[in-house]
Backbone bond lengths (Angstrom), bond angles and torsions (degrees), N, CA, C in turn:
res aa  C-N    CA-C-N  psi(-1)  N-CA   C-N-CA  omega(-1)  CA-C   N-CA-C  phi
1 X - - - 1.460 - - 1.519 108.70 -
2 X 1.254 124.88 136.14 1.630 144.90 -162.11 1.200 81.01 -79.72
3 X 1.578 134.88 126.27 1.397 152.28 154.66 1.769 102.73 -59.63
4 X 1.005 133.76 66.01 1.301 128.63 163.85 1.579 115.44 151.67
5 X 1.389 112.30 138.44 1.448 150.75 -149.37 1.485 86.20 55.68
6 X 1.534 93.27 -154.21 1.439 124.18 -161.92 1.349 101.67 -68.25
7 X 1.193 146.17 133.79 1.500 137.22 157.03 1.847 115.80 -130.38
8 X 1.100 118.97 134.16 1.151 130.68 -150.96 1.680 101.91 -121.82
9 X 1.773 125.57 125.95 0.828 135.97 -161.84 1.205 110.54 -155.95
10 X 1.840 124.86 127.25 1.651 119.38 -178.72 1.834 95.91 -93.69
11 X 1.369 127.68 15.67 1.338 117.69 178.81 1.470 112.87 -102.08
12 X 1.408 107.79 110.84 1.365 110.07 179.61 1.628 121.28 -42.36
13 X 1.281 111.91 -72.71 1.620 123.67 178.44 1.581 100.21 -44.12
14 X 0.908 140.56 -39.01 1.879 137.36 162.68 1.359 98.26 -43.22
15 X 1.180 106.02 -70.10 1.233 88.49 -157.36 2.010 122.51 -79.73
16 X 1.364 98.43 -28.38 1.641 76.00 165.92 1.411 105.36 -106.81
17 X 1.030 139.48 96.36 1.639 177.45 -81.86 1.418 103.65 91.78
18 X 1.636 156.71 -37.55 0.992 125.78 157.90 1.839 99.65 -99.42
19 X 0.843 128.57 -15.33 1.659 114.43 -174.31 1.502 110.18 -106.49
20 X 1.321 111.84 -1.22 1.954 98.30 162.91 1.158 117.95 -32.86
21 X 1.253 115.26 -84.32 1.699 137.04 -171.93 1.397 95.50 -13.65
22 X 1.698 96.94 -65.45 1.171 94.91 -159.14 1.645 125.91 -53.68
23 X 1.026 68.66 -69.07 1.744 96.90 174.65 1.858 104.37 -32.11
24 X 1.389 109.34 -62.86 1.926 106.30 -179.05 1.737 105.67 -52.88
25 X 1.810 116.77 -26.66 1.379 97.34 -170.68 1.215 128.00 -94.18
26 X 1.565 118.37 23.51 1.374 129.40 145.12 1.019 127.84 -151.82
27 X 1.691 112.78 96.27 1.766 113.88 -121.55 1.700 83.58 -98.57
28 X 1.536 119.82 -8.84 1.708 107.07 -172.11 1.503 103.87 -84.68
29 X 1.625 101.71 -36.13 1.655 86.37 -169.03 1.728 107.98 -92.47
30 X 1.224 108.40 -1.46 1.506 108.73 176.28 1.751 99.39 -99.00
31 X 1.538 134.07 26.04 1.409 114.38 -163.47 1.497 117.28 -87.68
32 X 1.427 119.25 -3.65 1.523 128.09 -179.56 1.594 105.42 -97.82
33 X 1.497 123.20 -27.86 1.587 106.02 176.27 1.595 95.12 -84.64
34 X 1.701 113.94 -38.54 1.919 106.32 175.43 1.894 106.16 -48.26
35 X 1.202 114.50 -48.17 1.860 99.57 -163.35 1.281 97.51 -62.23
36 X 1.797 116.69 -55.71 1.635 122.17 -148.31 1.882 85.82 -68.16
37 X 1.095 151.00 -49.39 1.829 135.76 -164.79 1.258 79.91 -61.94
38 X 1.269 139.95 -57.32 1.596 118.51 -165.95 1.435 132.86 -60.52
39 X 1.435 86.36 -35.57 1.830 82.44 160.95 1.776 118.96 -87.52
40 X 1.063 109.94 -9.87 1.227 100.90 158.95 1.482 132.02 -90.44
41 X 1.202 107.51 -7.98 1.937 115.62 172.47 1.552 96.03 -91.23
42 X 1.813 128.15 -26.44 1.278 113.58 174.59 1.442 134.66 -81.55
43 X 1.260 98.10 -25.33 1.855 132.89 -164.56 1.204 99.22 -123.13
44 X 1.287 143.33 23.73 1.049 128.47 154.58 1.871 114.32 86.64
45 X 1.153 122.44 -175.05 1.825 122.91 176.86 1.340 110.60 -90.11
46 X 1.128 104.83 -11.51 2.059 102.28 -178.25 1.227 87.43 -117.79
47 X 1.475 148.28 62.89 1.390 140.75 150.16 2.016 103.65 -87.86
48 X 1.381 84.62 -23.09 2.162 67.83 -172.28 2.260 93.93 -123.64
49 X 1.046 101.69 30.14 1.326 102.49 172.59 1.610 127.78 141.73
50 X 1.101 127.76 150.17 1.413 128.09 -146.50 1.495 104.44 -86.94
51 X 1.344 133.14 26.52 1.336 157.23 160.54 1.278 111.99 -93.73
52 X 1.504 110.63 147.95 1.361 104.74 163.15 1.250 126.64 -94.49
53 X 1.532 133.17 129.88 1.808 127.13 -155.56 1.486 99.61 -63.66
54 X 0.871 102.32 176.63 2.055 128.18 -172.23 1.399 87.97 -141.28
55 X 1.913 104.10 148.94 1.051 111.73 163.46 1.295 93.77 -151.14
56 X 1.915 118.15 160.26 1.060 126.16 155.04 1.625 120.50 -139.36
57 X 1.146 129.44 -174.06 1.211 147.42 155.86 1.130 133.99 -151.21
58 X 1.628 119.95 158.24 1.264 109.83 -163.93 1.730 98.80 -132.63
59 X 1.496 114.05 146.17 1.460 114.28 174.76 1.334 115.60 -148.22
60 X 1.443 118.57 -173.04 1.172 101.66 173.38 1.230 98.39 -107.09
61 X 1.451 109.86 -176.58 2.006 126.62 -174.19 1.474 86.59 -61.47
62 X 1.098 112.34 104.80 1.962 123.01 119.76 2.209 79.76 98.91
63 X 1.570 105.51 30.10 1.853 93.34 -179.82 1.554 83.28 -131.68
64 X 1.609 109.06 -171.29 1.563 147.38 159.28 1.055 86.73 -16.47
65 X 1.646 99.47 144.57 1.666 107.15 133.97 1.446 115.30 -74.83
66 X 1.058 129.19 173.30 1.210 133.47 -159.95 1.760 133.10 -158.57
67 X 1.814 93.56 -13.90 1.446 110.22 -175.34 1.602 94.38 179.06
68 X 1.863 102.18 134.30 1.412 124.40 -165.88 1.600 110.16 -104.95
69 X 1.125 127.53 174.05 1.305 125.74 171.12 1.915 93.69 -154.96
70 X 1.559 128.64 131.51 1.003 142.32 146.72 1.608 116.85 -124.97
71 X 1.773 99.40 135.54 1.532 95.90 -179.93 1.911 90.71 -132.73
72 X 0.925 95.52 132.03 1.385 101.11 168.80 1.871 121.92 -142.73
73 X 2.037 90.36 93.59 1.728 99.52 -142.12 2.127 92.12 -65.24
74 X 1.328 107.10 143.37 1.687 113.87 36.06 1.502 110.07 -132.83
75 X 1.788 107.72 38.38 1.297 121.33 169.29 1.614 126.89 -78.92
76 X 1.352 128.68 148.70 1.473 117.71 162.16 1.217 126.66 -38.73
77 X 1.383 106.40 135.39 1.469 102.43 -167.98 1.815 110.51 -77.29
78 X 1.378 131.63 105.73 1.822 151.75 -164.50 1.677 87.32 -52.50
79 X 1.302 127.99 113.76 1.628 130.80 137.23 1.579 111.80 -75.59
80 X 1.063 103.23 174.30 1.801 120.75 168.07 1.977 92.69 -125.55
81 X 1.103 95.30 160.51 1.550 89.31 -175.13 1.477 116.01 -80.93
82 X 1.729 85.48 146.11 1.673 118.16 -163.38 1.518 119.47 -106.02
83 X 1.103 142.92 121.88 1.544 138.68 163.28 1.556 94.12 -57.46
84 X 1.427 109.02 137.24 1.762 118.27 169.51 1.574 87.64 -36.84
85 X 1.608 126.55 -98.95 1.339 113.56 -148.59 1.446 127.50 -27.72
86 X 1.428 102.68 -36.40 1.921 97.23 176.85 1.442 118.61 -89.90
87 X 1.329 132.88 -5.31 1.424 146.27 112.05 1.684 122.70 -13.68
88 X 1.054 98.25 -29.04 1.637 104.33 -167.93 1.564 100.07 -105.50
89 X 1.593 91.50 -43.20 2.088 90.84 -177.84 1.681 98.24 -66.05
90 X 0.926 121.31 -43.77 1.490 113.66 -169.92 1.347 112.18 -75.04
91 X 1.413 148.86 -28.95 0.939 158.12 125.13 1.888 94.80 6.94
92 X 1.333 87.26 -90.33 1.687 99.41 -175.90 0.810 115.17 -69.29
93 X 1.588 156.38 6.39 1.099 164.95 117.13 1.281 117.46 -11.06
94 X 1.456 96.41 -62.56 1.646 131.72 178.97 1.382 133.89 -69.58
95 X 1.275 101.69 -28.18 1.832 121.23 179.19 1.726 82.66 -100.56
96 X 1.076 166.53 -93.79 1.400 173.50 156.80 1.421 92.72 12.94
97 X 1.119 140.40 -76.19 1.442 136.63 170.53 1.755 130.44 -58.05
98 X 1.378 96.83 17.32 1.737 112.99 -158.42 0.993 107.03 23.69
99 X 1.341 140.26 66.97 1.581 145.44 149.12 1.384 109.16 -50.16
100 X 1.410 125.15 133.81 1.550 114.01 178.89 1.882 100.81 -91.08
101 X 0.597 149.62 107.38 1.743 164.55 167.49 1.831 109.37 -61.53
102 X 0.580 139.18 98.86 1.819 147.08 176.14 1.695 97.42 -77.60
103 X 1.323 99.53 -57.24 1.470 116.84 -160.56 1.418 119.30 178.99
104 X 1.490 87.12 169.37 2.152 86.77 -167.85 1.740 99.90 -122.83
105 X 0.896 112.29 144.04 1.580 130.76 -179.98 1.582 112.87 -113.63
106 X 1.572 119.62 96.55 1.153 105.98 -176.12 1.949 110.13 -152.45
107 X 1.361 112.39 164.19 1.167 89.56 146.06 1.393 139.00 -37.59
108 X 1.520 114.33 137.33 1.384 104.30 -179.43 1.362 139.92 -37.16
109 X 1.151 109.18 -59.71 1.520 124.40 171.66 2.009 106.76 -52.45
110 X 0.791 94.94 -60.24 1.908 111.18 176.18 1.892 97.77 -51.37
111 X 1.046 118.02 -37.99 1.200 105.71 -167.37 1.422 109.95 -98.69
112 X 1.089 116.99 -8.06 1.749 126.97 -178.11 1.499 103.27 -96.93
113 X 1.337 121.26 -10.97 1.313 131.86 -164.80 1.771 112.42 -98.45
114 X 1.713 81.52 -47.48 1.913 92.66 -178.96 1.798 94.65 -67.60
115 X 1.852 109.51 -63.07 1.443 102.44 175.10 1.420 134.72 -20.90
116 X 1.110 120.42 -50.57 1.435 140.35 171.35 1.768 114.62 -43.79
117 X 1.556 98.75 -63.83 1.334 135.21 171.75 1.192 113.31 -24.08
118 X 2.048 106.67 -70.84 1.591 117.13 -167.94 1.609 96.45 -93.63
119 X 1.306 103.61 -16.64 2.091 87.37 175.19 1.788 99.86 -64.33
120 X 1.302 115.31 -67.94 2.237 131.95 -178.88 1.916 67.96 -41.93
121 X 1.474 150.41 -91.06 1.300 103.67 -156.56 1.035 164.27 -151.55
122 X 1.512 97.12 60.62 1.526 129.35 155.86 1.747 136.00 -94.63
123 X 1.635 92.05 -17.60 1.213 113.71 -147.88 1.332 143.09 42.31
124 X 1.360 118.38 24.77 1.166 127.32 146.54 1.800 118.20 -34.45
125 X 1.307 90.01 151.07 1.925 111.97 171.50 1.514 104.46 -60.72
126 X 0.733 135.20 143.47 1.913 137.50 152.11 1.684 109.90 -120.63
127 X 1.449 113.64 120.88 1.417 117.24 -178.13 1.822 93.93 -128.63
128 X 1.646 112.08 121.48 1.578 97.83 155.82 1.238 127.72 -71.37
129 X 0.886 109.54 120.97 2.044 129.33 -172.04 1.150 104.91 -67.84
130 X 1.738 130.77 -49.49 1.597 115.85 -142.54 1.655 66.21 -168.42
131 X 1.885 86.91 165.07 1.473 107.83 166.75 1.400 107.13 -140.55
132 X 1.016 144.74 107.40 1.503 134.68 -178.52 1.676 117.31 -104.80
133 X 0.860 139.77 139.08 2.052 134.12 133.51 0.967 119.66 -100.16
134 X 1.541 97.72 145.89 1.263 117.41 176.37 1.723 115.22 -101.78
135 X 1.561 91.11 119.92 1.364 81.24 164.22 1.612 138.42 -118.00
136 X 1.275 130.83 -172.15 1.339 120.25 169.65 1.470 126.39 -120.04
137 X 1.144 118.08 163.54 1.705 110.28 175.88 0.932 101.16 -107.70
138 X 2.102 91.93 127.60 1.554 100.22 175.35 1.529 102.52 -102.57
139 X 1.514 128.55 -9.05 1.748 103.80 177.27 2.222 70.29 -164.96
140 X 1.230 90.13 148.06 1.552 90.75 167.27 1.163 122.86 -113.85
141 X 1.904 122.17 131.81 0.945 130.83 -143.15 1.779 81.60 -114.96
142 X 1.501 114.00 131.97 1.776 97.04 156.67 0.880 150.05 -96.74
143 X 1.128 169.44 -147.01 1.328 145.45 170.31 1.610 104.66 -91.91
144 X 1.242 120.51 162.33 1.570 118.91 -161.24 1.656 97.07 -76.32
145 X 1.549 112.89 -57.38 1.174 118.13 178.93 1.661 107.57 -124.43
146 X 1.570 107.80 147.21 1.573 127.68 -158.24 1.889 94.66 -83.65
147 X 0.662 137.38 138.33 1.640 109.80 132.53 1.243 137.58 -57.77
148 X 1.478 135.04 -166.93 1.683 124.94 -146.57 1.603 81.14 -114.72
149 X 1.355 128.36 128.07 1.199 149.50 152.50 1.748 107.04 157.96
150 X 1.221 91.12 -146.21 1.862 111.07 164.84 1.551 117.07 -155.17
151 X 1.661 107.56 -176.67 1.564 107.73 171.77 1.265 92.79 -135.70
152 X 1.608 100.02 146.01 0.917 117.09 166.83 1.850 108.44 -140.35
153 X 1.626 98.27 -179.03 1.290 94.52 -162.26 1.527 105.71 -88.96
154 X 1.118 122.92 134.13 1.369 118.59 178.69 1.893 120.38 -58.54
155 X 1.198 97.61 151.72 1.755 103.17 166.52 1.302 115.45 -120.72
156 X 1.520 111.52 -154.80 1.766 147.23 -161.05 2.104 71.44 -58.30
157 X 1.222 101.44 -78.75 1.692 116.72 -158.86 1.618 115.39 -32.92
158 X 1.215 112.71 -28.17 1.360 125.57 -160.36 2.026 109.88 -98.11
159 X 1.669 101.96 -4.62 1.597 120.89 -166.25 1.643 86.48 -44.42
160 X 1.390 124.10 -73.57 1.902 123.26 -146.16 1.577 93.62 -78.81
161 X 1.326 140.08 -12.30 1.136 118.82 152.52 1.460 134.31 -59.66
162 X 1.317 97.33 -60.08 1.799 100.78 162.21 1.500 127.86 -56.18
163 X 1.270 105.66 -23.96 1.329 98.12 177.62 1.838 119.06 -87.32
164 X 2.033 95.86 -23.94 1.058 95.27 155.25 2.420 139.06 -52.02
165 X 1.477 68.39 -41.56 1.802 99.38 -163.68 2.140 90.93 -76.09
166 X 1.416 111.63 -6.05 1.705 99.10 178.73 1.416 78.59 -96.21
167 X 1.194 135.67 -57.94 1.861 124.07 -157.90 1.788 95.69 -54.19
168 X 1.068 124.46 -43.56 1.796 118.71 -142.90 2.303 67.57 -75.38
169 X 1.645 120.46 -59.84 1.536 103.48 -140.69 1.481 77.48 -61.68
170 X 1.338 139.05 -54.15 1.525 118.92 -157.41 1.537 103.57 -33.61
171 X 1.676 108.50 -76.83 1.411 115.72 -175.00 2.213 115.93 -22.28
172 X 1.438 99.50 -38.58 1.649 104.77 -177.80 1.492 123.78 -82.36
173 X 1.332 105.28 -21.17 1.153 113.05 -179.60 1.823 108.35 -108.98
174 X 0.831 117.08 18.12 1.723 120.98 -174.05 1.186 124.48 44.31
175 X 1.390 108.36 32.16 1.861 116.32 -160.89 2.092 93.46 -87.56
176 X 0.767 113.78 159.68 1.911 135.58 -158.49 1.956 79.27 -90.60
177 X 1.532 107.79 150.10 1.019 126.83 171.86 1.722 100.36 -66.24
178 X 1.166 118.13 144.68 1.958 108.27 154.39 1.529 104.97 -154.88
179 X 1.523 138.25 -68.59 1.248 154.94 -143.23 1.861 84.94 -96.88
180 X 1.333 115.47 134.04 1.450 115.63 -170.86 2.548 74.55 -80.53
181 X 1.245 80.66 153.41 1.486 106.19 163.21 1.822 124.49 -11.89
182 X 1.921 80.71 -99.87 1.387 113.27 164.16 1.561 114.95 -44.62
183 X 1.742 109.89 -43.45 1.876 83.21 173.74 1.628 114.27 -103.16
184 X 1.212 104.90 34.54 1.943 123.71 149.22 1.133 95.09 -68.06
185 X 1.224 100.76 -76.04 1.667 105.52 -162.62 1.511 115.28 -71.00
186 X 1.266 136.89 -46.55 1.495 103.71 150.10 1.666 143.29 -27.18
187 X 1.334 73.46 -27.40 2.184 71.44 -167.38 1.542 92.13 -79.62
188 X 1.356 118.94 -40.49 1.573 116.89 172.77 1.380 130.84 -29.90
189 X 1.203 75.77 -56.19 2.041 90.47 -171.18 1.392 105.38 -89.02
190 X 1.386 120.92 -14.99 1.512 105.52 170.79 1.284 114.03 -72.52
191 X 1.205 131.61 -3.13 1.524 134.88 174.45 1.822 114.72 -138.42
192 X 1.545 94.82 25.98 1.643 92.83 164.52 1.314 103.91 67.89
193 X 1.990 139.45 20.68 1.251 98.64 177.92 1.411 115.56 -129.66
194 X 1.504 86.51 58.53 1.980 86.63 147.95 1.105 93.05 -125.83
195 X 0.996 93.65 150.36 2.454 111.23 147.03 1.361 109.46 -134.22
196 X 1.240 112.90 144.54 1.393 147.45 -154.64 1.980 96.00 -117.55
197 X 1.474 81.62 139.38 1.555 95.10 -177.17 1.832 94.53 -114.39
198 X 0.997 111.12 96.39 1.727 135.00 164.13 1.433 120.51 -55.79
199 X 1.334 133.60 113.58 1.598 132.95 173.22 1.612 89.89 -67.48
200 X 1.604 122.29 -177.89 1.158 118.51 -152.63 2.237 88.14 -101.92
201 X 1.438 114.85 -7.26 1.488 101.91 156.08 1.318 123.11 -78.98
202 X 1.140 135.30 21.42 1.495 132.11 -166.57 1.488 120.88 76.07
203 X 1.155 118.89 -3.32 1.556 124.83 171.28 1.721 135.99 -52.16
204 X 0.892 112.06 38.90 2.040 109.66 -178.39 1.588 113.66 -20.97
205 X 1.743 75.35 125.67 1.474 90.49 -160.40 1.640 110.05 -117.60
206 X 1.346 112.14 -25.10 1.272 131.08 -179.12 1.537 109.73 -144.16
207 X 1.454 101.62 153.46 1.773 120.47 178.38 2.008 103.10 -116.50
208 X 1.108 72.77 167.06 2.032 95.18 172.84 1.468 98.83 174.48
209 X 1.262 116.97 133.71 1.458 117.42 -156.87 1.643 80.12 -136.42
210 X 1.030 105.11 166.73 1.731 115.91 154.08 1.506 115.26 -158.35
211 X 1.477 94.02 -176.90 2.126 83.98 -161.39 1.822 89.72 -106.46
212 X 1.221 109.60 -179.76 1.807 125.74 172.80 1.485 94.60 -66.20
213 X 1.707 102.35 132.53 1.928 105.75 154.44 1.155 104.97 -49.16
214 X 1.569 93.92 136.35 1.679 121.29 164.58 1.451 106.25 -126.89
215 X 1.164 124.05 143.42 1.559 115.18 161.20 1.403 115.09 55.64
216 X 1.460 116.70 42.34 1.847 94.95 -155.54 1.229 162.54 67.23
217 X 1.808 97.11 13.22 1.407 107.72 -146.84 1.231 101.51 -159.92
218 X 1.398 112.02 141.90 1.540 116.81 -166.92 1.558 113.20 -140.22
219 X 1.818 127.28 101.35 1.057 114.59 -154.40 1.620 99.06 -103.68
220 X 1.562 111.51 124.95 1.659 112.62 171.56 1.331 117.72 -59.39
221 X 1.117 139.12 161.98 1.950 130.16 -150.22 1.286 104.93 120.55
222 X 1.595 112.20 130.37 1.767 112.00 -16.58 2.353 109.26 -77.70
223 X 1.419 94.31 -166.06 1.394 93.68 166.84 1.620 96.24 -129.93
224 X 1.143 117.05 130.76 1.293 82.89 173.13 1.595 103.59 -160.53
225 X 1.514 128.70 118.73 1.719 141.10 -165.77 1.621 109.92 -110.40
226 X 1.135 114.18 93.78 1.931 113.70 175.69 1.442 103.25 -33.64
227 X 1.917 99.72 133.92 1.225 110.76 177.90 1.477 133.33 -40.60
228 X 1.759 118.25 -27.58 1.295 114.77 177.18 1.342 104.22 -94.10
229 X 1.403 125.15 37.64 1.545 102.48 175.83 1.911 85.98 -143.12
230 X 1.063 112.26 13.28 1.426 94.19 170.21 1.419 116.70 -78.45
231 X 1.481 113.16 178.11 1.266 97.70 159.54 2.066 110.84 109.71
232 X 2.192 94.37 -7.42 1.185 98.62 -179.90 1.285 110.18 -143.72
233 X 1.008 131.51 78.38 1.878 147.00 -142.18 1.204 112.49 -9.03
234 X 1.354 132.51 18.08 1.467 146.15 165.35 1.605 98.61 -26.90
235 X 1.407 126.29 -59.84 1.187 119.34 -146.76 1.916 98.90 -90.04
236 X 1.303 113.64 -33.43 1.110 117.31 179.79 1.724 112.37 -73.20
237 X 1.269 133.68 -34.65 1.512 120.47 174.76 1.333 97.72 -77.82
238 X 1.624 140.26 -17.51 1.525 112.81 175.61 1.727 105.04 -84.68
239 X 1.166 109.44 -21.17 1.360 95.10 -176.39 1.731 97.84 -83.41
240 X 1.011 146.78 0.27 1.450 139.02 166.02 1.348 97.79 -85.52
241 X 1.112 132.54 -33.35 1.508 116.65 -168.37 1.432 104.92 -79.20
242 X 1.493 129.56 -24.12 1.525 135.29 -173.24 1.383 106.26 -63.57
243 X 1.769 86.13 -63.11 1.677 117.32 -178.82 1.624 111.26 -29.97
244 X 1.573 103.94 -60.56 1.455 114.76 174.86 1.109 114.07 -53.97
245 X 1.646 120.78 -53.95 1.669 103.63 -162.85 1.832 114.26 -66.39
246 X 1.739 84.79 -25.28 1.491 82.70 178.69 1.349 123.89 -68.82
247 X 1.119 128.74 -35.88 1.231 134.18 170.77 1.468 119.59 -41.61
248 X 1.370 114.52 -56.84 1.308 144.55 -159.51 1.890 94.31 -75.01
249 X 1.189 141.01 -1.66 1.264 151.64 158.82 1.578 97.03 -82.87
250 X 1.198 149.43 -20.19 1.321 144.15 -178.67 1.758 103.72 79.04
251 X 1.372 119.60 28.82 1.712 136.47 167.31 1.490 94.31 -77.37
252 X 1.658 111.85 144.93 0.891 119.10 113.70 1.670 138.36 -14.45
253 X 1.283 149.39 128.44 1.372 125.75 170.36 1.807 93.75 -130.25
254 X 1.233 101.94 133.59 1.598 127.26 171.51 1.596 122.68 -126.30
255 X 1.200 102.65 141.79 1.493 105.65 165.24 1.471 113.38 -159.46
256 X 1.527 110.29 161.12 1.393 110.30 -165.69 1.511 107.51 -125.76
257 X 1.476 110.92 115.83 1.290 122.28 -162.98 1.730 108.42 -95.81
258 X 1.684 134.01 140.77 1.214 105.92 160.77 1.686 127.36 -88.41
259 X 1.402 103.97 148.26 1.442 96.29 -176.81 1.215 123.14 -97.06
260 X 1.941 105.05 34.65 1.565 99.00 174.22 1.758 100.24 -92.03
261 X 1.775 117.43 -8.57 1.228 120.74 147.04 1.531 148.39 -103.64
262 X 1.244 93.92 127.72 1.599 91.35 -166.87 1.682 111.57 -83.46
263 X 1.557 112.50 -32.20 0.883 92.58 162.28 2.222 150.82 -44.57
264 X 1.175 105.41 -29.13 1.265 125.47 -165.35 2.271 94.51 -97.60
265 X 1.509 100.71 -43.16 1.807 99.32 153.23 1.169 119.80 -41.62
266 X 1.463 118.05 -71.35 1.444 108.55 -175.37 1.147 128.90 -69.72
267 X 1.847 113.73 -5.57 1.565 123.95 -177.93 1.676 108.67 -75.11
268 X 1.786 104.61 -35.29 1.762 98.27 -172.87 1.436 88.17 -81.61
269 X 1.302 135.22 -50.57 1.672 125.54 -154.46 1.525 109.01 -71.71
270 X 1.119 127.50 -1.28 1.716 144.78 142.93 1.393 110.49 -55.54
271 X 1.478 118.75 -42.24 1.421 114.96 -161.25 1.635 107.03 -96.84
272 X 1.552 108.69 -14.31 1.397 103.71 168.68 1.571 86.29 135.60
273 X 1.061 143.17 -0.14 1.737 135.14 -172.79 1.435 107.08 -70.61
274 X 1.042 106.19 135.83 1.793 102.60 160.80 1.910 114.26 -126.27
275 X 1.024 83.51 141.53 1.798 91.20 -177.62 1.736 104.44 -63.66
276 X 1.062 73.24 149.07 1.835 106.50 -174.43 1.549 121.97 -114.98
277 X 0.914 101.63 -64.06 1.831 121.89 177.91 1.453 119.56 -164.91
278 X 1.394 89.64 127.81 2.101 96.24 172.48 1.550 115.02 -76.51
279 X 1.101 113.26 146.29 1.464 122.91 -177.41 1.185 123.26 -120.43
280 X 1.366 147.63 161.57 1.727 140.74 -170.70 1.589 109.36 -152.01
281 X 1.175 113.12 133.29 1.457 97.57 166.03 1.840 106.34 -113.86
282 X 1.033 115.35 148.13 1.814 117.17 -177.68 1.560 102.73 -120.98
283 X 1.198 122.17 121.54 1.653 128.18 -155.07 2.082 77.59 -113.87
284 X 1.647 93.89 142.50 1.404 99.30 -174.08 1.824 102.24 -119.28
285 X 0.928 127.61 159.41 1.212 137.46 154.32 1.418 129.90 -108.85
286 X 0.973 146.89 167.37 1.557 142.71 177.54 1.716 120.42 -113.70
287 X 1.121 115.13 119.00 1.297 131.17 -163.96 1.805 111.43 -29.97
288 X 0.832 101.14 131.79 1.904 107.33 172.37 1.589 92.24 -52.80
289 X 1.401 88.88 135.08 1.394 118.43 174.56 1.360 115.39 54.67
């Protein structure tokens, strides 16, 4: 890969061979392009969708990398943060290479910036979709009182539930179809990361999943309690029990909450989370006619 401007590559090992470094040396705000290359160097190029991923980076002549690009359609294409001007080169980078663009996933500022960018020039629509933060745990607080069961970590037995419980949170959270179900939930349980919050008959009542350490860092995702059973700290003692084990590995622990709810805000910053950085995604359309 040409050490300078933007350079664009569908070969994974290219690209983190020049963008590791980067990428491990700010493993919170880089932790969604760090998990997703990992599941794609582990699981193969169709682990997060039936496309093959794109990657780029951008540097200067003969320095650092300095700024990432992952697209893995038919998701927004993930920046690391951008100054508008290099927002704008990649923009045109991107329309110049007929890249098809859905949408951009970025820090806020980074993502209002690229948006701008490929609307001035493609003329495409730009709508912000979602707003999320991410936060981190700085000490974990537990909930005062548990409800009546336990969590434990899910297995083999529990596969068509989870795969049920990813369609219902997709459906709640408006997230785009990509990863078929069933191999969600495989990749889960091959590394232990859901746990299930159990009433005291054996009933699963709540999820909190998290992904494999990367970089130091361990992001909780998804959380997620069926609408008729919220409402009884189900979701908050499984996410303390995750929270904890993760911690207790000497990880980092992150997660990314949306802030079109406040409820589920004030549930992690109860448990000890503190905000880090806001995030946006801007979903594009392509001009009539």
């Amino acid at each position: 890969m040409e050490p300078c401007d933007w350079q664009l590559t569908e070969d994974l090992d290219e690209f983190l061979h020049a963008a590791g470094d980067f990428l491990r040396s700010r493993p919170a705000l880089h932790t969604v392009t760090l998990t997703v290359s990992e599941a794609l160097r582990t699981r193969g190029p169709y682990a997060h969708g039936a496309e093959a991923p794109r990657f780029g980076v951008l540097c200067d002549a003969g320095g650092p990398v300095r700024a990432t690009l992952l697209h893995t359609p038919p998701y927004p294409i993930q920046l690391t943060p951008l100054d508008p001007p290099d927002a704008v080169a990649l923009a045109g980078r991107l329309a110049e290479a007929g890249h098809q663009v859905p949408g951009v996933w970025a820090q806020r500022e980074t993502a209002a910036a690229f948006a701008a960018a490929w609307q001035h020039r493609t003329g495409a629509s730009a709508e912000q979709s979602e707003r999320q933060r991410l936060y981190r745990l700085a000490g974990l607080t537990p909930p005062d009182r548990l409800p009546p069961g336990r969590a434990r970590v899910a297995d083999a037995a529990d596969r068509e539930l989870l795969a049920r419980w990813c369609v219902e949170f997709a459906a709640d959270t408006g997230a785009r179809p990509g990863q078929d179900p069933l191999q969600w939930a495989d990749s889960r349980l091959a590394h232990g990361g859901a746990t299930l919050w159990e009433t005291p008959d054996g009933t699963p009542v709540s999820l909190a999943g998290h992904l494999p350490e990367s970089a130091g860092q361990i992001r909780v995702a998804p959380v997620y309690t069926p609408a008729a059973l919220r409402g009884h700290g189900y979701a908050g003692a499984v996410t303390a029990e995750v929270s904890g084990r993760a911690a207790a590995t000497g990880a980092e622990v992150l997660l990314f909450t949306d802030l079109a709810n406040p409820v589920s805000n004030r549930l992690y910053q109860r448990l000890g989370y503190r905000p880090v950085a806001d995030f946006a995604t801007w979903t594009f359309a392509a001009p009539a006619g």
